[in-house]
C-alpha atoms as a printed R data frame, in Angstrom:
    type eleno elety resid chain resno       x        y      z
1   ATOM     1    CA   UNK     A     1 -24.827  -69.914 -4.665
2   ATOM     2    CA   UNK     A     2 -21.699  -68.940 -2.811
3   ATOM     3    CA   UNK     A     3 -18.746  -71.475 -4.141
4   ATOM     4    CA   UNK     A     4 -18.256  -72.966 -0.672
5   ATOM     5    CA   UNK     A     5 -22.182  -73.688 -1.067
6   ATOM     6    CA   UNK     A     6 -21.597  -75.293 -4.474
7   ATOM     7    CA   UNK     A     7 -18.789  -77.602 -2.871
8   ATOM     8    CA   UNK     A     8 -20.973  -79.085 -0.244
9   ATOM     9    CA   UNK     A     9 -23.662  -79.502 -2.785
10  ATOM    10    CA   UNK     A    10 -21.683  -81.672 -4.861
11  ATOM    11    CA   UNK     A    11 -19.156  -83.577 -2.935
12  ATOM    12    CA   UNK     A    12 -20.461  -86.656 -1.498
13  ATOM    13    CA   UNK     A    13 -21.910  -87.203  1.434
14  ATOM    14    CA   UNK     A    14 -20.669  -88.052  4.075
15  ATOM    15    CA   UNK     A    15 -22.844  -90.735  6.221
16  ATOM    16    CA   UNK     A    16 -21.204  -90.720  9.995
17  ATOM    17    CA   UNK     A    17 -22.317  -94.422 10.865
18  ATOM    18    CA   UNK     A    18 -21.908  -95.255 14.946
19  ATOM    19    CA   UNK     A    19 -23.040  -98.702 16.347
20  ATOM    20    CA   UNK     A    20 -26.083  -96.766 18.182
21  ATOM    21    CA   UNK     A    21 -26.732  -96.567 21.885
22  ATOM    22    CA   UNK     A    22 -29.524  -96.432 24.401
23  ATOM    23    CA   UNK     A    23 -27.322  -94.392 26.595
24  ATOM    24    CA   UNK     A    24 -28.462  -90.728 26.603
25  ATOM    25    CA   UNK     A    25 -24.981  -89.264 27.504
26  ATOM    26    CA   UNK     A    26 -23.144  -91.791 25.025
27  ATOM    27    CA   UNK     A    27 -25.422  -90.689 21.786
28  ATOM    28    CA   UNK     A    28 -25.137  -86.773 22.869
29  ATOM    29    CA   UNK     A    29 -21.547  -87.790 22.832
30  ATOM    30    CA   UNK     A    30 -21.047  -89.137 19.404
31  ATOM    31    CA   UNK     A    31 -23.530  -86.730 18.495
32  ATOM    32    CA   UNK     A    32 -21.182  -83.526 19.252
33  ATOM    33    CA   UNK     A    33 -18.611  -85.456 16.970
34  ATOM    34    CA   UNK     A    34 -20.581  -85.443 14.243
35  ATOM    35    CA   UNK     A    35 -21.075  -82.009 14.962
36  ATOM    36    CA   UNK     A    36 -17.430  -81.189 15.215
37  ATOM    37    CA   UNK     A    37 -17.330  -83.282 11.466
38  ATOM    38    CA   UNK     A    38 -19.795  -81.002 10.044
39  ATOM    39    CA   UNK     A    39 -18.573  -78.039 11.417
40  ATOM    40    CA   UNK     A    40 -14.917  -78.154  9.967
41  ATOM    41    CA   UNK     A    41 -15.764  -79.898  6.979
42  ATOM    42    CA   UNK     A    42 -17.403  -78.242  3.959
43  ATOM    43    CA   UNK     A    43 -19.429  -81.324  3.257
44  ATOM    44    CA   UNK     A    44 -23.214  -82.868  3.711
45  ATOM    45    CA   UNK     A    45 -22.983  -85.084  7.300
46  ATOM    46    CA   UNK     A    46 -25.503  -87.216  8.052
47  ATOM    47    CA   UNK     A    47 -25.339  -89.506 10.978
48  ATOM    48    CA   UNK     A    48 -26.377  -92.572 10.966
49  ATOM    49    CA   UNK     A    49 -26.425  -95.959 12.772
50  ATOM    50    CA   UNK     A    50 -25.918  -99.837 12.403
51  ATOM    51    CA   UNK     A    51 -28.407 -100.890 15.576
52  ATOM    52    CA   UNK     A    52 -30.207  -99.406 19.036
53  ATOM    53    CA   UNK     A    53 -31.004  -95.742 17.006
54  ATOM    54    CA   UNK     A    54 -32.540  -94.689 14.414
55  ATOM    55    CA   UNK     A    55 -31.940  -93.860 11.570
56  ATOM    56    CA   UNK     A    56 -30.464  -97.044  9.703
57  ATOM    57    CA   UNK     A    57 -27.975  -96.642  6.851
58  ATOM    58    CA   UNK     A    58 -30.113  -97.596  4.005
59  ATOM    59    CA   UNK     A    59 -33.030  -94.758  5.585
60  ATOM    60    CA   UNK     A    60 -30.202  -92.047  5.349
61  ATOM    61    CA   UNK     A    61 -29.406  -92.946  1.782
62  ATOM    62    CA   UNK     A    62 -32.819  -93.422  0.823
63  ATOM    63    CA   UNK     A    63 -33.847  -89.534  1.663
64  ATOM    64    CA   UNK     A    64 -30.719  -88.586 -0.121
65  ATOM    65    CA   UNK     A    65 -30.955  -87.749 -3.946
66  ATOM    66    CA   UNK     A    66 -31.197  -90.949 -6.146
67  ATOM    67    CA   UNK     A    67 -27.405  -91.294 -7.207
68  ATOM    68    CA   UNK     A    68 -25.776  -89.106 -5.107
69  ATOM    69    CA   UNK     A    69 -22.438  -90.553 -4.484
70  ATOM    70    CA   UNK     A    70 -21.775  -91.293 -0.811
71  ATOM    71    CA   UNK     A    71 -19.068  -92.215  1.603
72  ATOM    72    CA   UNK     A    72 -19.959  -94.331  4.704
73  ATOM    73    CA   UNK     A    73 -17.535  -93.252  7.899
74  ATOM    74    CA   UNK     A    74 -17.679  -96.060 10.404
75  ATOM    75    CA   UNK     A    75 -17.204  -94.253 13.765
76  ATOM    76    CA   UNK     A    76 -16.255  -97.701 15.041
77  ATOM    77    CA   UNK     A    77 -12.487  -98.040 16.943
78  ATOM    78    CA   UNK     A    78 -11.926 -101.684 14.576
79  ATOM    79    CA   UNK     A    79 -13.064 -103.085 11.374
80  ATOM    80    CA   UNK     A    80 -15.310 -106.120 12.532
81  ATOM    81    CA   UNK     A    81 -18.874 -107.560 11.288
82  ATOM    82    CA   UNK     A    82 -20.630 -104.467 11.080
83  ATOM    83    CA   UNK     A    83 -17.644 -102.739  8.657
84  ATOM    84    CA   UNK     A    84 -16.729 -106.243  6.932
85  ATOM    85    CA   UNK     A    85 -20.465 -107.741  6.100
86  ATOM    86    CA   UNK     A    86 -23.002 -104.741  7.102
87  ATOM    87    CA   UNK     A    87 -21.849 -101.876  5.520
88  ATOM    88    CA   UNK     A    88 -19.802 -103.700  3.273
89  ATOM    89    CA   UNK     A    89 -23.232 -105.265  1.921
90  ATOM    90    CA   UNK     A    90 -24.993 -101.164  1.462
91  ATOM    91    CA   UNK     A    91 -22.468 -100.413 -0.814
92  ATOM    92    CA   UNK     A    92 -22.905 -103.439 -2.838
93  ATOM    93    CA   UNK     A    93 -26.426 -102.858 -3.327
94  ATOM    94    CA   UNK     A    94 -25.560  -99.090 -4.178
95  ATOM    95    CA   UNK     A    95 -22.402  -98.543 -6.816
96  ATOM    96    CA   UNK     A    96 -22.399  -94.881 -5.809
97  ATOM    97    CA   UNK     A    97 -21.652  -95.599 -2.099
98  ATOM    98    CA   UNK     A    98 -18.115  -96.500 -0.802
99  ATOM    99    CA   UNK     A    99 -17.720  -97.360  2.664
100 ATOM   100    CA   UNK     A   100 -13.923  -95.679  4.214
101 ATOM   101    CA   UNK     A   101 -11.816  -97.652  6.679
102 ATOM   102    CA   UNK     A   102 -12.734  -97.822 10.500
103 ATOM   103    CA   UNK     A   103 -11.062  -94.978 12.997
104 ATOM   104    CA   UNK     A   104  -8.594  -97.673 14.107
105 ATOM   105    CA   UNK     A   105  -5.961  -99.053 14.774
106 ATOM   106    CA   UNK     A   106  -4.598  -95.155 14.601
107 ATOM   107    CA   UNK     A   107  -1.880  -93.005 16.389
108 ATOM   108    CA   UNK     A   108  -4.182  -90.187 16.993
109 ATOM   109    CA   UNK     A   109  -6.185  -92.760 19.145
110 ATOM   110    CA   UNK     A   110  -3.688  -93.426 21.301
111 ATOM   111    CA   UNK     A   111  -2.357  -89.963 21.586
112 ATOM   112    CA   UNK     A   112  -6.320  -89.547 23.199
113 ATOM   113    CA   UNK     A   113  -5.897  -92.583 25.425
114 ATOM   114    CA   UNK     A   114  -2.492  -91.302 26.662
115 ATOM   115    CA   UNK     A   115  -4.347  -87.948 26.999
116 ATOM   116    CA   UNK     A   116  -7.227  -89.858 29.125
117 ATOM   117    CA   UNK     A   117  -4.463  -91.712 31.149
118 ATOM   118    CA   UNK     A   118  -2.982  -88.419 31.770
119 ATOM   119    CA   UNK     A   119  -5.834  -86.821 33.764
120 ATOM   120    CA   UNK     A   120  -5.906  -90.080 35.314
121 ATOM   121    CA   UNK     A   121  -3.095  -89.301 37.218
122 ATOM   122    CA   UNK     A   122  -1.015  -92.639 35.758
123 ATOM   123    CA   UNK     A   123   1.797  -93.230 37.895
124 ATOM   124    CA   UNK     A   124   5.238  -94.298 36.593
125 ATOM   125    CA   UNK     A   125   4.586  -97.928 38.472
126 ATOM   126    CA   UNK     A   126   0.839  -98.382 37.543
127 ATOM   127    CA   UNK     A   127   0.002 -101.392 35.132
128 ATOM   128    CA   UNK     A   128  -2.120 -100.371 31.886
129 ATOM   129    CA   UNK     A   129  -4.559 -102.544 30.653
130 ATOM   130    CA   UNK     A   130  -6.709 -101.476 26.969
131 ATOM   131    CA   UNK     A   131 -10.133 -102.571 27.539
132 ATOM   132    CA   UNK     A   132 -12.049 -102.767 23.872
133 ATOM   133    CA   UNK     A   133 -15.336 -103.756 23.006
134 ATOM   134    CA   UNK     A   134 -14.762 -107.344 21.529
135 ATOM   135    CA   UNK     A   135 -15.571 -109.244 18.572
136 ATOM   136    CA   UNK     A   136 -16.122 -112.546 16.599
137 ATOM   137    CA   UNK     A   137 -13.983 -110.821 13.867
138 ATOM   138    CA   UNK     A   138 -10.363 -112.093 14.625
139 ATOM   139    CA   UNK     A   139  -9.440 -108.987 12.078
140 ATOM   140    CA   UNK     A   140 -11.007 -106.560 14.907
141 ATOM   141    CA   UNK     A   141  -9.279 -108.472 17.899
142 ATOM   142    CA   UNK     A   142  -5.794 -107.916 16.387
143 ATOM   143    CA   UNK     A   143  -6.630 -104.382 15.770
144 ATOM   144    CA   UNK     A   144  -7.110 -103.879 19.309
145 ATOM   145    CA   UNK     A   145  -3.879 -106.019 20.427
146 ATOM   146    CA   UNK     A   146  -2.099 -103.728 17.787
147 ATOM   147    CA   UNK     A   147  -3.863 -100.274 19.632
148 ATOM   148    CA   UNK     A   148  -2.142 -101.972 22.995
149 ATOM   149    CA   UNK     A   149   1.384 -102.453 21.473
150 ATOM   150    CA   UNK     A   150   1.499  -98.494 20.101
151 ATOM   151    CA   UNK     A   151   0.029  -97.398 23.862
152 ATOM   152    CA   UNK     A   152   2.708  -99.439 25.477
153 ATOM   153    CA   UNK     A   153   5.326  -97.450 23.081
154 ATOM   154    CA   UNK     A   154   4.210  -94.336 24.156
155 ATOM   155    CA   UNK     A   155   3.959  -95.338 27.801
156 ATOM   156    CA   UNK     A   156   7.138  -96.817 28.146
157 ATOM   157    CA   UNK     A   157   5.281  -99.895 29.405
158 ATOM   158    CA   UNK     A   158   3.840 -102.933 28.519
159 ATOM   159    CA   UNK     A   159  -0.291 -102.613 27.778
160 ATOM   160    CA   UNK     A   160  -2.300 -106.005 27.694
161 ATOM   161    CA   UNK     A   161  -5.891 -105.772 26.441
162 ATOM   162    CA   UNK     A   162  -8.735 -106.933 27.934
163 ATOM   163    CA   UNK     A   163 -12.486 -107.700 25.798
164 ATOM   164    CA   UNK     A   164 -15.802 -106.690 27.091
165 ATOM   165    CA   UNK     A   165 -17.587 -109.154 24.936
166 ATOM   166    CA   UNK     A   166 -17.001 -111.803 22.368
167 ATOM   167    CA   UNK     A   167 -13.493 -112.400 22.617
168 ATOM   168    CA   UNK     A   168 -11.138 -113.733 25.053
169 ATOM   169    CA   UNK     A   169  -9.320 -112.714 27.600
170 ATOM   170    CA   UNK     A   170 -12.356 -110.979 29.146
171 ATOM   171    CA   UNK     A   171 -11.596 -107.551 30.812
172 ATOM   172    CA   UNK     A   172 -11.797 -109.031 34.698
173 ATOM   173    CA   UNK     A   173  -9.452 -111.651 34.253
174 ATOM   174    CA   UNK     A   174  -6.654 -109.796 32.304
175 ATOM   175    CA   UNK     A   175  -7.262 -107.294 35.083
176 ATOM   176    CA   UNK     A   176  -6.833 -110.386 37.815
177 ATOM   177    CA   UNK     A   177  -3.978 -111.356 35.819
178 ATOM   178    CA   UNK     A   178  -2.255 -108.241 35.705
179 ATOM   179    CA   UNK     A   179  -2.799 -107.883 39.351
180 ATOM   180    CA   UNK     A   180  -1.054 -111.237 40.300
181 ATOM   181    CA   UNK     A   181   1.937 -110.883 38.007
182 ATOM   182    CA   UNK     A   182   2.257 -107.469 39.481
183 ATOM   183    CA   UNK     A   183   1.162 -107.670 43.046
184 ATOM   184    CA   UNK     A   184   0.968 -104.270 44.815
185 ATOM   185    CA   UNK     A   185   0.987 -102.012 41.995
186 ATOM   186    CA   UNK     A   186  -2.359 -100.394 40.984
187 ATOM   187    CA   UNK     A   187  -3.881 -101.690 37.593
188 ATOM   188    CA   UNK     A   188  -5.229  -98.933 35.670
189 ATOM   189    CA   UNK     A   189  -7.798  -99.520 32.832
190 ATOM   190    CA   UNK     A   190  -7.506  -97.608 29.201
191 ATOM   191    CA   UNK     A   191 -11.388  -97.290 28.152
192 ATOM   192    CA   UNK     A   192 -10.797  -98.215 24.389
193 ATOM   193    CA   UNK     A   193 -14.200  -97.436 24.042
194 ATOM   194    CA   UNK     A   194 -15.769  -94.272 21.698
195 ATOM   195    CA   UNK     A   195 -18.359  -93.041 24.489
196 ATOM   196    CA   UNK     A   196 -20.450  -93.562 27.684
197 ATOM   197    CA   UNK     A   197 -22.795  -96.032 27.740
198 ATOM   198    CA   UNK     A   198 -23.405  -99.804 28.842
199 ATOM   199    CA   UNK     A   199 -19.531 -100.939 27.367
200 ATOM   200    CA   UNK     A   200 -18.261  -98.413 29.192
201 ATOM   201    CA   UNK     A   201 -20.144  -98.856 32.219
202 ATOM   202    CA   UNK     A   202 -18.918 -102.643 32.185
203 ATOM   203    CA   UNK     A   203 -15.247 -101.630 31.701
204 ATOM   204    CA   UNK     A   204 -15.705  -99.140 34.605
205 ATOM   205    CA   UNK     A   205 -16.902 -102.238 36.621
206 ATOM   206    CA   UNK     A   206 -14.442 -104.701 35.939
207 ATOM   207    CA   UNK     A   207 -11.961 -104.498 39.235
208 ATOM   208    CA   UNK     A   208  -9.268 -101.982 37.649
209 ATOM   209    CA   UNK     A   209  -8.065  -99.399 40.208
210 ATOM   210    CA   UNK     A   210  -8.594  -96.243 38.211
211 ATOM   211    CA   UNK     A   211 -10.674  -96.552 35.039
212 ATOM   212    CA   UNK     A   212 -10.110  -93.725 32.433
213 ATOM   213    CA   UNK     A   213 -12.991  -91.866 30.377
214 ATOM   214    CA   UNK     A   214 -13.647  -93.105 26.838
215 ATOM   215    CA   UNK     A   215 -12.783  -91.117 23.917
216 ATOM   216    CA   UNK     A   216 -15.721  -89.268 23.591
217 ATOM   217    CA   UNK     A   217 -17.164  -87.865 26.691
218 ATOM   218    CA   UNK     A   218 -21.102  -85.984 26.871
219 ATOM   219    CA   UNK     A   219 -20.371  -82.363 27.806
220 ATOM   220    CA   UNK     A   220 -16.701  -82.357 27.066
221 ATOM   221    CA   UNK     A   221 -14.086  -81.361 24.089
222 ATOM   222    CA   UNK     A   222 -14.290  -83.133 21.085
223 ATOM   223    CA   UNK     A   223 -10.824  -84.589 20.483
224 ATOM   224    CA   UNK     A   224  -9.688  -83.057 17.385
225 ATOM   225    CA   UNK     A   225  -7.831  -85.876 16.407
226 ATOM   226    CA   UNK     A   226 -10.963  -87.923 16.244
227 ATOM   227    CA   UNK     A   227 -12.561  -85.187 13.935
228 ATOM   228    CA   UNK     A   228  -8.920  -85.312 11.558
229 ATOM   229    CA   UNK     A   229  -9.236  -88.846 11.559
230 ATOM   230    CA   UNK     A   230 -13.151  -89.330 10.323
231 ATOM   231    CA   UNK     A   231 -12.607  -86.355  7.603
232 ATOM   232    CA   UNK     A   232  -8.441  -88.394  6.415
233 ATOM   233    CA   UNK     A   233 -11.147  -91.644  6.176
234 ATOM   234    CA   UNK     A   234 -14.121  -89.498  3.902
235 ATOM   235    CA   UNK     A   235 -11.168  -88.261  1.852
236 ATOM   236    CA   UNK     A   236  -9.124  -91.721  1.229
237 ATOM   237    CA   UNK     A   237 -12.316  -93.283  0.171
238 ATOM   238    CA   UNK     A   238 -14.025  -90.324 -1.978
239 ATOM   239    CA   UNK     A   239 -10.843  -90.046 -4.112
């Protein structure tokens, strides 16, 4: 056995874990990142997911080999209920699982978004507004206000954020809001979102005047700073 071989073989796995989608385009998306993971890592990648697909964590770590040490990735942007009590819970019920930090908040991401606003065509008087998932987690929430202050540095410009679901303000009215303090100006929406699928689709329906591709797109590049940041969280948390 070649020592590269050997290396895979015996440092932990690494369990990609995405929330799951029933959106073909959005799970062949996060698919090729796992794919770009495996590719430039020289570690075991399994992918795995926390609802919609199949399979679940505890399936994954069940066909692995009893007491092989793991690390759970969240591909999720913030650290909410699935990273806090979820996962959190898998590794309590196995001592040789660790579960790493979630991608965000992260300047990598934002370099991406500023990449998606790019193509976009953003113009120097166009509003920005970050429009993220949502959650009950207030932890999550202020990760994605803190993603909106470090886009707004690197714009030059303040960036509100909008939530698709479960927290407030809702994507429409931030995007109404923006609209009436700015009247005239086009408000351009920041898809804080990891890939196509119903989120997105919402965000792309919410009134903004330009809407930009999520980080992950079906078909297109992998970001490599999404693959730099998922292997920096499997080696903070394997040690």
């Amino acid at each position: 056995m070649s020592s590269a071989a050997l290396a895979t073989r015996t440092a932990p796995a690494l369990l990609a874990v995405s929330h799951g989608t029933a959106s073909p385009s959005g799970a062949a998306a996060v698919a090729a990142l796992v794919d770009a993971v495996a590719a430039r890592g020289a570690i075991e990648v399994h992918p795995a997911f926390v609802d919609v697909q199949q399979p679940d964590v505890p399936t994954v770590l069940g066909a692995l080999t009893p007491g092989r040490s793991s690390v759970v990735v969240p591909l999720l942007l913030s650290a909410g209920y699935h990273v806090h009590v979820d996962l959190a819970a898998e590794a309590e019920r196995a001592p040789h699982v660790v579960v790493a930090g979630a991608l965000g908040p992260d300047d990598r991401l934002v370099a991406v978004l500023a990449t998606r606003l790019a193509h976009a065509d953003l113009g120097p008087d166009d509003v920005v507004v970050l429009a993220a998932a949502g959650s009950s987690d207030a932890r999550a929430v202020a990760d994605c206000v803190e993603m909106a202050r470090r886009l707004g540095v690197v714009l030059e410009r303040p960036v509100s954020v909008g939530f698709i679901s479960a927290a407030l303000p809702r994507i429409a009215d931030e995007i109404q809001t923006a609209r009436q303090a700015h009247p005239g100006r086009r408000v351009v929406v920041a898809s804080y979102l990891l890939a196509p699928g119903y989120f997105a689709d919402l965000a792309a329906s919410a009134g903004g005047d330009i809407t930009t591709d999520p980080l992950l797109v079906a078909g297109g590049p992998v970001a490599e700073e999404l693959v730099d940041i998922v292997l920096e969280r499997y080696s903070a948390a394997s040690g």
